[in-house]
Every structure is written in C-alpha cells, then in structure tokens.
C-alpha positions as CSV (number, residue, x, y, z in Angstrom):
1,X,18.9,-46.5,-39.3
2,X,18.0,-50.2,-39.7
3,X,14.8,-51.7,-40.9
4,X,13.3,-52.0,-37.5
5,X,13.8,-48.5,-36.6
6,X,12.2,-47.9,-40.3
7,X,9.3,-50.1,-39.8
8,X,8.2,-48.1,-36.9
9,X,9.0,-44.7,-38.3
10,X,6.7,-46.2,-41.2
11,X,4.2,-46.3,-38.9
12,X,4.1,-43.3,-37.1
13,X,4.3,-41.3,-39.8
14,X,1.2,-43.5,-41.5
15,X,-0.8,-43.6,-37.9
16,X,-1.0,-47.2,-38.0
17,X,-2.1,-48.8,-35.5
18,X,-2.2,-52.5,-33.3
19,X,-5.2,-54.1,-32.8
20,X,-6.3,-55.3,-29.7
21,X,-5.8,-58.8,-28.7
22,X,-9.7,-59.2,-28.1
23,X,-10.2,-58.0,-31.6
24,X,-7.8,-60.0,-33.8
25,X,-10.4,-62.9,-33.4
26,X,-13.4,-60.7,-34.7
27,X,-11.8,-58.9,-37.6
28,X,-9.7,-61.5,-38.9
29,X,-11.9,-64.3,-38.7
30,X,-14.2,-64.7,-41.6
31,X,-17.7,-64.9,-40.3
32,X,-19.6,-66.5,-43.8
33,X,-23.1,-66.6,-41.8
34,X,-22.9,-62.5,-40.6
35,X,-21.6,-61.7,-44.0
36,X,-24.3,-63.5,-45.9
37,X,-26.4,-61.4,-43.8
38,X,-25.5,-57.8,-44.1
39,X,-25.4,-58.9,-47.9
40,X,-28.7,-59.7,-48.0
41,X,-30.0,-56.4,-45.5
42,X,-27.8,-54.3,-48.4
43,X,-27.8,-51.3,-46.2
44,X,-25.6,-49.1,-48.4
45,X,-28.8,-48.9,-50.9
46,X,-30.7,-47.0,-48.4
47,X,-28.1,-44.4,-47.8
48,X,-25.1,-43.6,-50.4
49,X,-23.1,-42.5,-47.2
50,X,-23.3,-45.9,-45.1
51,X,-19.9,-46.7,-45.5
52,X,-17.8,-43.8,-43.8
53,X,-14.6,-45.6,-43.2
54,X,-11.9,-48.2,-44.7
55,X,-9.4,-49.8,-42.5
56,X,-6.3,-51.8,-44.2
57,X,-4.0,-53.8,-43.0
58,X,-0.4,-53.1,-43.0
59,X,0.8,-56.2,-45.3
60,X,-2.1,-55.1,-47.8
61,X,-0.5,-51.3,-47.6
62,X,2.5,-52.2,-48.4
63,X,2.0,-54.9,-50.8
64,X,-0.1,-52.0,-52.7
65,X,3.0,-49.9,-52.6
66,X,5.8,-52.2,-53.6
67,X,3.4,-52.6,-56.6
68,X,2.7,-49.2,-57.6
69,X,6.1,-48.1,-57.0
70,X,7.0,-51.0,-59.6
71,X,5.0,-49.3,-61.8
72,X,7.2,-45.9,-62.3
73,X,5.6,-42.9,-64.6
74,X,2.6,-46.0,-65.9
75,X,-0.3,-46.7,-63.9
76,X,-1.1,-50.5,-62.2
77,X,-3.8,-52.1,-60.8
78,X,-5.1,-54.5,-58.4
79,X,-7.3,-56.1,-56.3
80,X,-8.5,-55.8,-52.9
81,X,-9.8,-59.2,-50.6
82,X,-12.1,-58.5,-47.1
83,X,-15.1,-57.9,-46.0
84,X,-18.1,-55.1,-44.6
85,X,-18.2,-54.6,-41.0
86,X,-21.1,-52.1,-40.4
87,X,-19.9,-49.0,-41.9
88,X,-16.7,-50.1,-42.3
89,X,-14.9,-52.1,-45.1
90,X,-11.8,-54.1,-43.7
91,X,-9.2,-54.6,-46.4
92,X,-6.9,-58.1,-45.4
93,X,-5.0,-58.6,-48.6
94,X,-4.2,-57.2,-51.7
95,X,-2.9,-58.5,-55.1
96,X,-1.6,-57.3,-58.4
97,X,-3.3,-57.3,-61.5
98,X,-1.5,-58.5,-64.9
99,X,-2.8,-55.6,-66.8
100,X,-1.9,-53.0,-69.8
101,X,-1.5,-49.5,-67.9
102,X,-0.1,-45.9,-69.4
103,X,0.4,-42.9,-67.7
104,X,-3.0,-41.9,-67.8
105,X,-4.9,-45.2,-67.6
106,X,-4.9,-48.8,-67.0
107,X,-7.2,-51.2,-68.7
108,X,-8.0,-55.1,-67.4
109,X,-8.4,-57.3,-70.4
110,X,-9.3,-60.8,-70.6
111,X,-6.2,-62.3,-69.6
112,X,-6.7,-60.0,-66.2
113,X,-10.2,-61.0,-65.6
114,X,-9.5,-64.7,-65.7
115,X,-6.3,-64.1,-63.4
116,X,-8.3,-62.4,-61.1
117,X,-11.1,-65.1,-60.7
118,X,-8.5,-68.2,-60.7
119,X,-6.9,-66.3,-57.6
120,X,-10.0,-65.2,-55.8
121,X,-11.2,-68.9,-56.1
122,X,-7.8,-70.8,-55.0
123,X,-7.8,-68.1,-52.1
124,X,-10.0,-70.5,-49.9
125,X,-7.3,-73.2,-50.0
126,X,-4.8,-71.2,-48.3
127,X,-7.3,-69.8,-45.6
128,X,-8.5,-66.2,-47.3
129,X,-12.1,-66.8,-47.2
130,X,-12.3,-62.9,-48.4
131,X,-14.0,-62.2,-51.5
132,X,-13.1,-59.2,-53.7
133,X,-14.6,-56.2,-52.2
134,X,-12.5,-52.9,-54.4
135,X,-9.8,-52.7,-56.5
136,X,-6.6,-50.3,-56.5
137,X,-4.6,-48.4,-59.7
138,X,-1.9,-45.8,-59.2
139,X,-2.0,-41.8,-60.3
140,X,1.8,-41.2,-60.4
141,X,2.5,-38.1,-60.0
142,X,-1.3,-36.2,-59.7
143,X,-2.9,-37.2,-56.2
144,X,-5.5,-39.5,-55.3
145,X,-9.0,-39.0,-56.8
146,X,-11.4,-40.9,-59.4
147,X,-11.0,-39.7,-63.0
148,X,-14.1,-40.3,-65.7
149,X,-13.1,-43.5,-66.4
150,X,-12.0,-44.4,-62.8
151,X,-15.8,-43.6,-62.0
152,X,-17.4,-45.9,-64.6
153,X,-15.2,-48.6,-63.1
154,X,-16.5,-48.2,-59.6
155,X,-19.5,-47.5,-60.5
156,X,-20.2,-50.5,-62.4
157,X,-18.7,-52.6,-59.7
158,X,-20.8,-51.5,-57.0
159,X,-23.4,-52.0,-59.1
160,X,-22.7,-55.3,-60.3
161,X,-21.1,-56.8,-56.2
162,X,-21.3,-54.0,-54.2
163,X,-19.9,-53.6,-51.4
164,X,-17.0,-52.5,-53.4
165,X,-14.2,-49.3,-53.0
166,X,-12.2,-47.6,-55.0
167,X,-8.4,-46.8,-53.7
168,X,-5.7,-44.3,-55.3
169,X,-2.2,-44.6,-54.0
170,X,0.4,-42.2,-56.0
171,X,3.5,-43.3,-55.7
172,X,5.6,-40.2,-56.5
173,X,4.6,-38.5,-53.9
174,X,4.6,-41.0,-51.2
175,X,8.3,-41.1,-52.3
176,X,8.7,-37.4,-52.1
177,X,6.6,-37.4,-48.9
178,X,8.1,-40.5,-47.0
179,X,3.9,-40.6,-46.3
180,X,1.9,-42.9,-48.0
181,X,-0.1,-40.8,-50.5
182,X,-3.5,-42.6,-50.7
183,X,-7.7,-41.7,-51.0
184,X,-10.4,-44.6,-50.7
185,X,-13.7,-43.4,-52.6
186,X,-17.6,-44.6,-53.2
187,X,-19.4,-43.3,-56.0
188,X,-23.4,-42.0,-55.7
189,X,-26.1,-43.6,-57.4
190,X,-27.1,-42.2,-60.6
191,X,-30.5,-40.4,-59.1
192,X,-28.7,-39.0,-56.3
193,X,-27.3,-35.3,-56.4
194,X,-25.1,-34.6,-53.4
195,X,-25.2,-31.6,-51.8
196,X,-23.7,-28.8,-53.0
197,X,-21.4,-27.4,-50.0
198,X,-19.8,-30.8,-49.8
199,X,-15.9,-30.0,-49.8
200,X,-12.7,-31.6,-48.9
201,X,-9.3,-30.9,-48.1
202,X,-7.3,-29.3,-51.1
203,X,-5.0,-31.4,-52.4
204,X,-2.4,-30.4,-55.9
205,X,-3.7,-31.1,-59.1
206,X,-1.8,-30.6,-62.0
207,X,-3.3,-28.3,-64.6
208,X,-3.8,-30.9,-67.2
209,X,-6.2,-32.9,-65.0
210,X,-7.7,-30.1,-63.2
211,X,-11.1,-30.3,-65.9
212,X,-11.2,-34.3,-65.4
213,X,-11.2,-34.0,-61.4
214,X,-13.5,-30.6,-61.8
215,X,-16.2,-32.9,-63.6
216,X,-16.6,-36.0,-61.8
217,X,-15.8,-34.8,-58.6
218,X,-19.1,-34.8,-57.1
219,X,-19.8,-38.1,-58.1
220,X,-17.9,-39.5,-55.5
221,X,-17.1,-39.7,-52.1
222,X,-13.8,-39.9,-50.3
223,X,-13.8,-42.5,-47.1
224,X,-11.3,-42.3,-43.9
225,X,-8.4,-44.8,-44.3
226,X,-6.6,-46.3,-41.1
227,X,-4.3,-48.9,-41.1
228,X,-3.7,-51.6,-38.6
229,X,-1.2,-54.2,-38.0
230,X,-1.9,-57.7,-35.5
231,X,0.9,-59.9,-34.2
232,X,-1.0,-62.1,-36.2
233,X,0.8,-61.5,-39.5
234,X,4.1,-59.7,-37.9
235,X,6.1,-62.3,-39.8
236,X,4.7,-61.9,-43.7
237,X,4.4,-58.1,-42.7
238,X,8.4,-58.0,-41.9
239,X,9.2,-60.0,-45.0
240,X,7.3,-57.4,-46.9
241,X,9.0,-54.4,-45.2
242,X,12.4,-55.8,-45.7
243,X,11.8,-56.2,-50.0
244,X,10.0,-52.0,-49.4
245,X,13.0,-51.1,-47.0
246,X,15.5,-52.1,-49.3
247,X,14.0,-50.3,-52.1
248,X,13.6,-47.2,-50.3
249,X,17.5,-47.2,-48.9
250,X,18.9,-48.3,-52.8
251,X,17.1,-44.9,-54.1
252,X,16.8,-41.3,-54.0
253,X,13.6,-39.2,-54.1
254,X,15.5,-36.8,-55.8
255,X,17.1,-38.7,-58.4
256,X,13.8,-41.0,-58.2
257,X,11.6,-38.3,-58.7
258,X,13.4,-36.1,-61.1
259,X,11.2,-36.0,-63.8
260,X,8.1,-35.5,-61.1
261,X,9.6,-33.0,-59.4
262,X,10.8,-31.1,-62.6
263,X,7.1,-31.0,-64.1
264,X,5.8,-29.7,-60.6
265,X,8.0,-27.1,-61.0
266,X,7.0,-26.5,-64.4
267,X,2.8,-26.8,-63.2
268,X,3.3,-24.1,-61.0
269,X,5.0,-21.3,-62.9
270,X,1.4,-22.2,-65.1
271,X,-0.1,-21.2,-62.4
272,X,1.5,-18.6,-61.2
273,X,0.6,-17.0,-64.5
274,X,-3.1,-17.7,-64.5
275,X,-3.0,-16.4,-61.2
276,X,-1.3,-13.2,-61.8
277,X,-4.0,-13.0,-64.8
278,X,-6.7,-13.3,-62.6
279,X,-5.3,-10.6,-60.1
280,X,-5.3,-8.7,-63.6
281,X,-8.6,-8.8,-64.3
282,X,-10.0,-8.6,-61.2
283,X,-8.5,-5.1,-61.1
284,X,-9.8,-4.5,-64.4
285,X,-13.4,-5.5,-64.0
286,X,-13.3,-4.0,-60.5
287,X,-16.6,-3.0,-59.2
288,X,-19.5,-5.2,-60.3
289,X,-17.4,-8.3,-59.8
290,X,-19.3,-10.9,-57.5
291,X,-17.7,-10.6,-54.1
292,X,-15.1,-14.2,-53.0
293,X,-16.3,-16.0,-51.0
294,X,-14.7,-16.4,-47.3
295,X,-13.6,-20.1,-47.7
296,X,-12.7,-19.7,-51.6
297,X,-8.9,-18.8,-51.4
298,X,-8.4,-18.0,-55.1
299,X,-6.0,-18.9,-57.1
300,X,-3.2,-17.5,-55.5
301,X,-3.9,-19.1,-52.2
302,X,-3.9,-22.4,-54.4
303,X,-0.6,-21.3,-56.0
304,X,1.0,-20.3,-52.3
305,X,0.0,-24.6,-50.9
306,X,1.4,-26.1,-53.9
307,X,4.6,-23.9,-53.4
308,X,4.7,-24.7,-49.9
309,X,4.4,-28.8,-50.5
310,X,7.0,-28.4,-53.4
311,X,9.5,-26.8,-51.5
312,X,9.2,-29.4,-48.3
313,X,9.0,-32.6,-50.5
314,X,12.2,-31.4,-51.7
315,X,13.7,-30.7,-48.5
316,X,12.8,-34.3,-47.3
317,X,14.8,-36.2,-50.2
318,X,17.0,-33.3,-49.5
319,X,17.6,-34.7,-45.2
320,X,17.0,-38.3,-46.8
321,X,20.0,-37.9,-49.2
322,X,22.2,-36.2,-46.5
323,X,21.6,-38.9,-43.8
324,X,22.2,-42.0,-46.6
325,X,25.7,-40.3,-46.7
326,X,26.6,-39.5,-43.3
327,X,25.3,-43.4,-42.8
328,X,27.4,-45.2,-46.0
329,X,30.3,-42.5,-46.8
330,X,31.2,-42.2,-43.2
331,X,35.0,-43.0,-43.0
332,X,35.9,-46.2,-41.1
C-alpha cells in the first residue's frame, strides 16, 4: 500500500470530507469585519448550547496527531487558530505547545505563554489572520473527555476570549483503532445546571479515572467534529501525511501499544470482578432493590463493550502486522 492509497483510506475511515469549490473562498478567507461582528453580538452567552459543531481541517488533524503521538505514555498540548461561523467553530491550523506534561497532566508555564503569543502575533505575516480560538492536550491511553483540571482550563478561557473549545485526541487508541480517537467539548456557565437526562455515547474509561470523569462530566458538553480537506492546501497536507505515513508503516500497534494494551487487559479483569460483585449482591439484596432502568446496561453490559473493543483493536494491529509482512518479507 503506498501513501496515496493510505491518505485516502485515512480519510474514509475519518469521514473527511472536500469542500466545495464555491466554499473554499468563504471558509478560508478571513472576514475581520463579520468576525468583529459576531464578537460583539456574543451569541453563545445567551444560550450555553449555541455552538453544536467543530469542523477541522485535515492539515490541523494531522498536525495534532503527529504531535500527540510524539508525546508517548506523557500528555502534550497545543493550540488551535480559526474562527466562529454561526454555530460552528472552523479550526484552520494547529500548533504545539513547549510545555511540561505527565501522564496525567500537562501544565503551560511562562516560557509556553510567551511562545504562544510571539506565534499568534507573527501569524499575520505569513497570511493566518486566525486568532486562537481552543487549545488541544492528549489522554494517552483513557479516551477523550475533560478532567477537573481540563475544565478550569476551558472554563477560564471561555471566560476570559471566548469563543474558545476544548479538544482531546488519545493517541493510543487512534493507533490501536487506525481511527482518529478525538472529542471537541464547551463547558456551561457556572449558574447553569444541565439537564439531567443528557447522555452520550459510552466510551471505556479506565477504573482509575472513572470518579474524575463521573464528577465533571456534566459540566461539559461534547460538539460534533468533521474534517475537511480543500485543494487549497493539498500540498502542506501531503507533506504532512508523508512525515504521519511513515511513522505509521516504521511501527507496530502491537509492539507500540504494548504497555496500553497490557493495562486494558488488566482494567477489565477489575471489572469483571466488580461486576460479578454486583451480580452478587443484587441476588443477595433481591427484592426491595430499585428496579434498572431500561437504558442503564449495568456493569456487565459495560464490561461486555470494553471486551468487544479490546478484542478488535487487537485484531486490527493483528491484520496491520500481517499485511506489513506479506508487503516487506515477501521473497523477490
């Protein structure tokens, strides 16, 4: 397979989409006057839900990748360059942060702050008019969602130059997956309580984090992410994919991943056990016990997804290994 082929795999498999020729002009030129505008109307203050969707292009994507895949088992950060577009937030560029991370946080520090202003104000000279509008840190290894301190951070930024997003990418299991592994979140005001049937889909969290996601988790939102490409910047998005291609073909997800998969492993026996607990005294208690409710699977339903997405991330470095050496081990 060579890196063409893989580029468009890449984006089937991510849903990413061309624009239009009639809408290149619109979304990629920067429009000061209507920003100034919808800057002053501040339309997100009237309803925490305005913005329902964030589209990114390609070159940011995989620039956000290369980055966090840099990163291994520690977390890095960025930041994100575009601009509002009703409720929509276009994302045009990214760029990393130099910042101290560890595998459970990341922390900008003076040196960061001053890199990240020198950069947003030379951006102008090379034709990115964009100003910062969210930033980006990795959770290797433990999905995409806002921790306690993740939600300070986004909160104090949209409070401080809002219109501003939050994005998770984790980079273990976009390896694992071959799909990019990413959540774009809001936080809600202080004085707003959402409501309390608001759900989402069920994604694997390890046990050590469940209490940190359990608490903060309705002090956010999560946004729909799309990702488009233009003809426009087909040449800086090829010499992107070639430097992610390479790194992709020199590496195995499970070698790569060894240590990720091999703690997964060990997560789920955990909670096999708390489930089997559960089952315990549930039989116990019996009658009395509050009935489950229809869309609650339990614990065991949890248990049986997490399996399931286990056992085919490992089947896919699994086909990914087997094709490598059919490909390079193939006798002349």
């Amino acid at each position: 397979m060579d890196a063409a082929n893989a580029l468009l795999r890449f984006e089937l498999e991510n849903g990413i989409k061309e624009l239009p020729a009639h809408e290149q002009d619109r979304i990629y030129k920067y429009d000061n006057v209507e920003v100034q505008r919808t800057l002053a109307a501040k339309p997100w203050t009237k309803d925490p839900h305005h913005f329902k969707k964030v589209k990114i292009s390609a070159v940011a994507l995989i620039k956000m990748i290369i980055h966090a895949r840099s990163g291994g088992t520690l977390e890095v950060m960025g930041l994100l360059q575009g601009k509002p577009d009703g409720s929509t937030l276009f994302i045009m560029d990214s760029f990393a942060l130099p910042v101290e991370g560890t595998e459970t946080r990341v922390n900008a520090h003076e040196q960061a702050y001053e890199y990240m202003t020198n950069y947003v104000l030379a951006s102008p000279g090379v034709g990115r008019h964009e100003n910062a509008i969210g930033w980006y840190h990795s959770h290797p290894g433990y999905g995409c969602w806002l921790s306690g301190i993740d939600v300070s951070t986004e909160m104090l930024n949209q409070q401080h130059q809002d219109p501003y997003v939050a994005i998770v990418i984790d980079p273990n299991r976009t390896i694992s997956a071959g799909k990019v592994s990413i959540g774009a979140f809001r936080t809600y005001p202080e004085d707003y309580k959402p409501p309390d049937d608001v759900g989402g889909e069920y994604q694997t969290i390890p046990l050590s984090k469940i209490e940190d996601f359990g608490v903060h988790s309705k002090r956010y939102y999560s946004l729909e992410v799309e990702v488009f490409r233009s003809s426009l910047d087909q040449g800086l998005l090829q010499l992107l994919w070639n430097k992610y291609w390479i790194n992709t073909l020199s590496s195995s997800p499970l070698i790569t991943n060894r240590d990720y998969t091999a703690q997964q492993i060990r997560d789920l026996a955990e909670k096999v056990d708390q489930a089997e607990q559960e089952m315990l005294q549930a039989g116990r208690g019996g009658f009395g016990m509050a009935p489950r409710k229809k869309d609650d699977g339990g614990q065991l339903s949890k248990v049986s997804k997490d399996g399931a997405r286990i056992s085919v991330e490992a089947a896919h470095g699994l086909m990914a290994q087997v094709l490598k050496n059919m490909v390079f081990n193939k006798p002349v």
